[in-house]
Every structure is written in C-alpha cells, then in structure tokens.
C-alpha positions as CSV (number, residue, x, y, z in Angstrom):
1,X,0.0,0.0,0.0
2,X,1.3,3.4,-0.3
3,X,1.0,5.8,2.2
4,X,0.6,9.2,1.0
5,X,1.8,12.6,2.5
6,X,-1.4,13.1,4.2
7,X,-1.5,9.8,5.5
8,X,2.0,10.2,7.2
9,X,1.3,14.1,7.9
10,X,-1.3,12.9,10.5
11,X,0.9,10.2,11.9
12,X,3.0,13.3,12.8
13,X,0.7,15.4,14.6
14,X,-0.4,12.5,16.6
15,X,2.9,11.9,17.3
16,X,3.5,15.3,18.5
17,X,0.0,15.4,20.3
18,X,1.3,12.0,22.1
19,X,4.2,14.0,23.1
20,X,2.1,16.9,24.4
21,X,0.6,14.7,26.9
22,X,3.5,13.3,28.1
23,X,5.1,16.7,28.8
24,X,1.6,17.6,30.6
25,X,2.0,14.3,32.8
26,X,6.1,15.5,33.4
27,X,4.8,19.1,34.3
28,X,2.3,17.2,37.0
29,X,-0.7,18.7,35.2
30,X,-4.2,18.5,36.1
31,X,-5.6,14.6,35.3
32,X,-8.6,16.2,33.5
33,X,-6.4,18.3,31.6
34,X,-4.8,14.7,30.3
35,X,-7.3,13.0,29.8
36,X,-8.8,15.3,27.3
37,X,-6.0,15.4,25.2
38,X,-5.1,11.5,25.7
39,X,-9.2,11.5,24.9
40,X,-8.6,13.2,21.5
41,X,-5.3,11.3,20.8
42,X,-7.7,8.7,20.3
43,X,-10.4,10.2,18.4
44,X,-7.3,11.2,16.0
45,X,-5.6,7.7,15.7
46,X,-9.0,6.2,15.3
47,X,-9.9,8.9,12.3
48,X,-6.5,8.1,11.2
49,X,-7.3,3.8,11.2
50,X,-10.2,4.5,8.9
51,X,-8.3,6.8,6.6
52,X,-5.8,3.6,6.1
53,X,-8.2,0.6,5.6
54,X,-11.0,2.6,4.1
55,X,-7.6,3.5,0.9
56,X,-6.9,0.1,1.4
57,X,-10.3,-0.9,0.5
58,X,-10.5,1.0,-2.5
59,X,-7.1,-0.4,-3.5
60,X,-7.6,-3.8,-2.9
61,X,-11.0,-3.2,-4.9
62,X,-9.2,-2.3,-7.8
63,X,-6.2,-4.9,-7.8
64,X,-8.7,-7.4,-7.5
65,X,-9.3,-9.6,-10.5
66,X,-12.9,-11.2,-10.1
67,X,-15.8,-10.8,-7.6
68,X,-14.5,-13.7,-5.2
69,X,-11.2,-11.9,-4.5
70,X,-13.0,-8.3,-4.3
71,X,-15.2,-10.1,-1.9
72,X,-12.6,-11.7,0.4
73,X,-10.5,-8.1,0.0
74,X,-13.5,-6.3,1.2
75,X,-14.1,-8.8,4.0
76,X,-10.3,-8.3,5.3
77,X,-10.7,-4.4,5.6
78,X,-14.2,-5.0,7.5
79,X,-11.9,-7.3,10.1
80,X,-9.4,-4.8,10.1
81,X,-11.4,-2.0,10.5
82,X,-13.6,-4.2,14.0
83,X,-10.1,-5.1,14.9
84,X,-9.3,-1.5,15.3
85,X,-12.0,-1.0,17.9
C-alpha cells in the first residue's frame, strides 16, 4: 500500500499530540487536563485507522481480479477496520 503525505502528515501530529501529553503528565498537570487530550489522541488515531483501511479498501478493490477476490479483500478491511476497535 502506499502511504501518501497526508497519510504520514497525520501520523505526525499524533505523534506530537502523544508527546504533548507526556510533557503535561512530566509538568504534573491536572488529570482532567490529560485525559482530554489522551481523549482526543484517540479520536485522532482512530480517524487516522479509517483513513488507512478505508484506501486500502479501494485499492484492494481495484487490484482485485474477479468478484471472489474483491469479496474476500472487502471482508479483510471490515476485520481490520472491527479489529481496530
């Protein structure tokens, strides 16, 4: 699969989100404070988990050579996608 710039661009800023919240926890911040932002590193890498398998999806759609394959290709992003969760 190839991960485009945007894909990787959002990797980033969760990494540096991630980050964020481990400087609040080393500055002894509020727990409420954390878990907001530990709260919306989720939301982000969960956004980020259906941006991958829904390209993947369409890729493996499109490689796929007949209607069984696009069927099993479909049913692997649906597992990976209720994996995720």
């Amino acid at each position: 699969m190839d991960y485009n710039d945007a894909m990787k661009n959002r990797v980033k800023r969760l990494e540096g989100q991630l980050r964020g919240v481990l400087k609040m926890m080393e500055d002894n911040k509020d727990c409420k404070d954390v878990i907001t932002q530990l709260s919306a590193s989720r939301s982000a890498i969960d956004r980020a988990i259906g941006l991958v398998v829904s390209s993947n999806l369409v890729e493996c759609i499109q490689d796929a050579e007949d209607q069984e394959n696009k069927e099993a290709s479909i049913n692997e992003a649906v597992q990976l996608l209720v994996k995720s969760r």
